[in-house]
N, CA, C and O of each residue as an XYZ file, in Angstrom:
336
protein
N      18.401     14.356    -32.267
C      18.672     13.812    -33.580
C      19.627     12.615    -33.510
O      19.637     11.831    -34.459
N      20.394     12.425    -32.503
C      21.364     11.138    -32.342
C      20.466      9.973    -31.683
O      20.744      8.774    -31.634
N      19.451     10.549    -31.244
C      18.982      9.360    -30.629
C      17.779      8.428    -32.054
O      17.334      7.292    -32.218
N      17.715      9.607    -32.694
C      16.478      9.470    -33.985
C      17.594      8.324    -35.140
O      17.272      7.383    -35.865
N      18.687      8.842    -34.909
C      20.173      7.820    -36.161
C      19.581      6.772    -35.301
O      18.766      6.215    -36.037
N      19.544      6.103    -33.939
C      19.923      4.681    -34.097
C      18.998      4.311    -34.005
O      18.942      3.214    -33.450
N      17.673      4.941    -34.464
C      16.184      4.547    -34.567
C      16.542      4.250    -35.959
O      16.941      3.105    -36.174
N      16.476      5.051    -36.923
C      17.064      5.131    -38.264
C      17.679      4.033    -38.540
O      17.128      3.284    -39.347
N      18.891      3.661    -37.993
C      19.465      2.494    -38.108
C      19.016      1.171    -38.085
O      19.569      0.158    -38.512
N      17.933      1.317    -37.528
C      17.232     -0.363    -36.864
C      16.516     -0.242    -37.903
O      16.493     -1.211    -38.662
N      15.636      1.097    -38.295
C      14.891      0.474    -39.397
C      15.632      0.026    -40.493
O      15.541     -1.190    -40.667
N      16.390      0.676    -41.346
C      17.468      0.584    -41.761
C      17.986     -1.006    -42.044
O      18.085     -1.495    -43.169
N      18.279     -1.671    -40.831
C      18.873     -3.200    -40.656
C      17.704     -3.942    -40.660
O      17.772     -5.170    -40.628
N      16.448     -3.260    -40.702
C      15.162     -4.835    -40.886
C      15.133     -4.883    -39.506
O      14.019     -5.319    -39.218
N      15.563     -4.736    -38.820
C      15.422     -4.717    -36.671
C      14.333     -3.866    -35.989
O      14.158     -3.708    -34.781
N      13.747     -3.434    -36.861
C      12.595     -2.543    -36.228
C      11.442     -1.854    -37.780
O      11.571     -1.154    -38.784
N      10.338     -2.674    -37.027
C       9.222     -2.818    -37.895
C       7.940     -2.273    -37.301
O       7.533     -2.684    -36.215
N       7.298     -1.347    -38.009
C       6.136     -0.725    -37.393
C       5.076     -0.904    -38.181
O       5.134     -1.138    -39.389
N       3.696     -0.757    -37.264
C       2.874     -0.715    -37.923
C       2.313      0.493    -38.834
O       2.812      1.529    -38.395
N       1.527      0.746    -39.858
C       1.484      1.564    -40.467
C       0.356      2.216    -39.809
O      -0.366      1.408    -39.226
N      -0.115      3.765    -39.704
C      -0.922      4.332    -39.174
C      -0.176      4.733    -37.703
O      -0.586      5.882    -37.540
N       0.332      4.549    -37.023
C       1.024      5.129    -35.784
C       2.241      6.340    -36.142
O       2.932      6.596    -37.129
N       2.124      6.760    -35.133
C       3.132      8.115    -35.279
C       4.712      7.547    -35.932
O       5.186      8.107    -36.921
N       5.359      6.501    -35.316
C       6.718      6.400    -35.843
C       6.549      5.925    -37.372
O       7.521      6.109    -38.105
N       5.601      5.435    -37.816
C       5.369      5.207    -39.798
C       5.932      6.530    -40.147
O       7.091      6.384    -40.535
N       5.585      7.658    -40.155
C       6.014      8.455    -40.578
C       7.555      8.787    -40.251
O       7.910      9.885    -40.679
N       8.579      8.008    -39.542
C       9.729      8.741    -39.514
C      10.266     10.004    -39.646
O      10.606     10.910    -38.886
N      10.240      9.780    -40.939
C      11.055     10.865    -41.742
C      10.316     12.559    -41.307
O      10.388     13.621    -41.925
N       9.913     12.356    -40.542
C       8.702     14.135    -40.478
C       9.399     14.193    -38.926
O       8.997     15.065    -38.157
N      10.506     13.193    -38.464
C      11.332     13.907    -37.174
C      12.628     14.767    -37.703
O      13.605     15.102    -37.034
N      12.388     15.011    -38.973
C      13.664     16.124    -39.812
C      12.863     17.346    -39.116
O      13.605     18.322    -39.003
N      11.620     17.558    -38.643
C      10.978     18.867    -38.458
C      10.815     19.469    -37.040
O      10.397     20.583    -36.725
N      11.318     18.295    -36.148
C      11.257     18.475    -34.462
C      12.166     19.526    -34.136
O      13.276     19.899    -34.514
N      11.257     19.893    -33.255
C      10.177     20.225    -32.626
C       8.927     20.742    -32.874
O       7.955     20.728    -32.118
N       9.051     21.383    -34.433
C       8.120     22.360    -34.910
C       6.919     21.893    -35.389
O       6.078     22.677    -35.827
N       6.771     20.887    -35.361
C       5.248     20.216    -35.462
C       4.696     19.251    -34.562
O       5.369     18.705    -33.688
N       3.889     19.106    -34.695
C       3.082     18.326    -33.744
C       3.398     16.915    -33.909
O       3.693     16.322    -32.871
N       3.399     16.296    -34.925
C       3.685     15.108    -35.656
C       5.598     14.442    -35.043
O       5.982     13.403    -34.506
N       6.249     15.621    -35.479
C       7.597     15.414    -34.886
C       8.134     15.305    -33.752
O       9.222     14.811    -33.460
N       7.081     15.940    -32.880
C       7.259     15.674    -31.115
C       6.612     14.239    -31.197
O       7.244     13.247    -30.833
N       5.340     14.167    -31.686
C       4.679     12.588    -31.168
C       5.854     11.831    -31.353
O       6.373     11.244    -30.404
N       6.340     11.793    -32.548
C       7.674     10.501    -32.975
C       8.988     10.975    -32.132
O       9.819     10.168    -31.717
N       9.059     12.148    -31.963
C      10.270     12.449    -30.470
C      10.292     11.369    -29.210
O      11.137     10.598    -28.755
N       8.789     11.749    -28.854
C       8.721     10.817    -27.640
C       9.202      9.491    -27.968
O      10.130      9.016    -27.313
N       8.606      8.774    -29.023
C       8.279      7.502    -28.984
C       9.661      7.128    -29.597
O      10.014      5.951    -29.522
N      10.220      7.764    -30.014
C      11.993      7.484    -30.060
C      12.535      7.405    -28.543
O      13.191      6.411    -28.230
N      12.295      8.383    -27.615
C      12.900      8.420    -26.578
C      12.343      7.378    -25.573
O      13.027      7.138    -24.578
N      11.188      6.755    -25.742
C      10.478      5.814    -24.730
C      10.973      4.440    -25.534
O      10.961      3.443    -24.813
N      11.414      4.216    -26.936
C      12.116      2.949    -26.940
C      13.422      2.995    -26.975
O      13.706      1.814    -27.171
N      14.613      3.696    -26.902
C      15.789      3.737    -26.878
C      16.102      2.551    -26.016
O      16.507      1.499    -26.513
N      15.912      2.715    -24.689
C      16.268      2.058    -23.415
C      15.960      0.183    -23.636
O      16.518     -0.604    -22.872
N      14.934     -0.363    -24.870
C      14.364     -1.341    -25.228
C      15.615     -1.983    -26.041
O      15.945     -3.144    -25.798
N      16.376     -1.128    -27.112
C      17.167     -1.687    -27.887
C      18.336     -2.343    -26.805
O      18.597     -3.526    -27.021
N      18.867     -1.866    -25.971
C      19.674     -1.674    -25.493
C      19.517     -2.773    -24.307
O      20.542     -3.357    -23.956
N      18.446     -3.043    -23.756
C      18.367     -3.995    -22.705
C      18.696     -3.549    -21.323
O      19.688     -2.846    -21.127
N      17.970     -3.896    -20.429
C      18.427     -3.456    -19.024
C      19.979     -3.680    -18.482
O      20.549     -3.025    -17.610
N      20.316     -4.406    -18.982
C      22.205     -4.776    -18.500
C      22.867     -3.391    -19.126
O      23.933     -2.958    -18.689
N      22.292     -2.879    -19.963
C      23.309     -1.821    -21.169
C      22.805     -0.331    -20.659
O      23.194      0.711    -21.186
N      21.848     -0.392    -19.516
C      21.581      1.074    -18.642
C      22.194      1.128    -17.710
O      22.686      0.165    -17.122
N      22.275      2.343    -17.393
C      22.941      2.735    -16.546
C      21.648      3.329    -14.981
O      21.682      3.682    -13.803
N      20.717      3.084    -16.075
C      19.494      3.857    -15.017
C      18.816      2.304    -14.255
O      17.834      2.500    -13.539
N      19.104      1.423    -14.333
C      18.540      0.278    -13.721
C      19.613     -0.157    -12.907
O      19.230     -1.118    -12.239
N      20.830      0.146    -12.667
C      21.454      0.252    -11.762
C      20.892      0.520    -10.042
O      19.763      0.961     -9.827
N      21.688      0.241     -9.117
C      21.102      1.065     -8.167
C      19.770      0.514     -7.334
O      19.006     -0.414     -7.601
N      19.792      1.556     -6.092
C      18.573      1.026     -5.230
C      17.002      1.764     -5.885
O      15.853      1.322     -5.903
N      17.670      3.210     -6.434
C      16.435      4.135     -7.415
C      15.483      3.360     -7.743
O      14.583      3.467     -6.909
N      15.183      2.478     -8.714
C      14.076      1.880     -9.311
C      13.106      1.484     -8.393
O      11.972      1.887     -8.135
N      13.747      0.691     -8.007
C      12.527     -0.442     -6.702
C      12.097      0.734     -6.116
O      10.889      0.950     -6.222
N      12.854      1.664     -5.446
C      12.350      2.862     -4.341
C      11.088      3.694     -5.051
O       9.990      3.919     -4.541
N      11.779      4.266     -6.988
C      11.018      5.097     -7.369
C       9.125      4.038     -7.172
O       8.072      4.343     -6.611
N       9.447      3.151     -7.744
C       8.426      2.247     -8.115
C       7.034      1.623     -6.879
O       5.852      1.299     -6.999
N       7.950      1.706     -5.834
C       7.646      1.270     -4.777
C       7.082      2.762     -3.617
O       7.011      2.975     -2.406
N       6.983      3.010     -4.051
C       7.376      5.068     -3.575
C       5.820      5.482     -3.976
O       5.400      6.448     -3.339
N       4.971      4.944     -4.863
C       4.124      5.293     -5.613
C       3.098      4.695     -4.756
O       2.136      5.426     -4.523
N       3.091      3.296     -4.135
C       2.778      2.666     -3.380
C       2.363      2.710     -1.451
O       1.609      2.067     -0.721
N       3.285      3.774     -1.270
C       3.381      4.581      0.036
C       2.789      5.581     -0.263
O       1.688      5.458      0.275
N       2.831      6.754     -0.928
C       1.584      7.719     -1.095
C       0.159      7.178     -0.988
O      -0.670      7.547     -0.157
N      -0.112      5.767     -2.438
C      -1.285      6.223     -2.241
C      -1.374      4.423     -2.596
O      -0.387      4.184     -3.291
N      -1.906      3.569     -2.448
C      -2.511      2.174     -2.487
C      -2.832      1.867     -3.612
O      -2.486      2.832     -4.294
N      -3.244      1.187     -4.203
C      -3.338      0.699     -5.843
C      -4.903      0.250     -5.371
O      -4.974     -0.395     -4.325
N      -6.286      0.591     -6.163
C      -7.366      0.362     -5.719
C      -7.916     -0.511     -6.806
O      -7.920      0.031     -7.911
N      -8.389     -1.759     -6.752
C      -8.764     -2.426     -8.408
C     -10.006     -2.318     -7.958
O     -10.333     -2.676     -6.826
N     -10.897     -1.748     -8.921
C     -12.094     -1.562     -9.596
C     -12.935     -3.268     -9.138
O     -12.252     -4.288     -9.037
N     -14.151     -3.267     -8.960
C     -15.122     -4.269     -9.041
C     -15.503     -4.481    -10.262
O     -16.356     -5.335    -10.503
C-alpha cells in the first residue's frame, strides 16, 4: 500500500497518465489487494514501475557488478536464437 501512495501521488500531480482499458485505469480496486484478481494485476504493475519514477541513479539495485552478471548469465546457459 506505500508503494500504491506514490503511484497515487503521480496521478494525483498530472505525472502519470494512463490509458483507459488497462489494469492501472482502474486504480482505486488496489483498496482490495490481494483479494481479487483485478488488484493483484494493478499490484504488479505498481511494483514493475516504481523503479521508472525514480531513475536508475535513485536505485540501489543498479548498483554493483549484479546486473551485467544477472543479464549476461542468461546468455551462458543458453544463446539467444533469432527466428528466420
Amino acid at each position: 500500500m506505500v508503494q500504491a501512495n506514490v503511484v497515487w501521488l503521480a496521478f494525483d500531480a498530472g505525472i502519470l497518465k494512463v490509458q483507459e482499458g488497462i489494469p492501472l485505469a482502474e486504480f482505486p480496486e488496489i483498496e482490495y489487494y490481494p483479494n481479487t484478481e483485478l488488484s493483484r494485476k494493478i499490484g504488479s504493475r505498481i511494483r514493475a514501475m516504481l523503479n521508472g519514477f525514480f531513475g536508475p541513479n535513485e536505485s540501489s539495485f543498479t548498483s554493483g557488478y549484479w546486473p551485467a552478471y544477472f543479464w549476461n548469465r542468461g546468455l551462458v546457459i543458453e544463446e539467444c536464437e533469432f527466428g528466420e
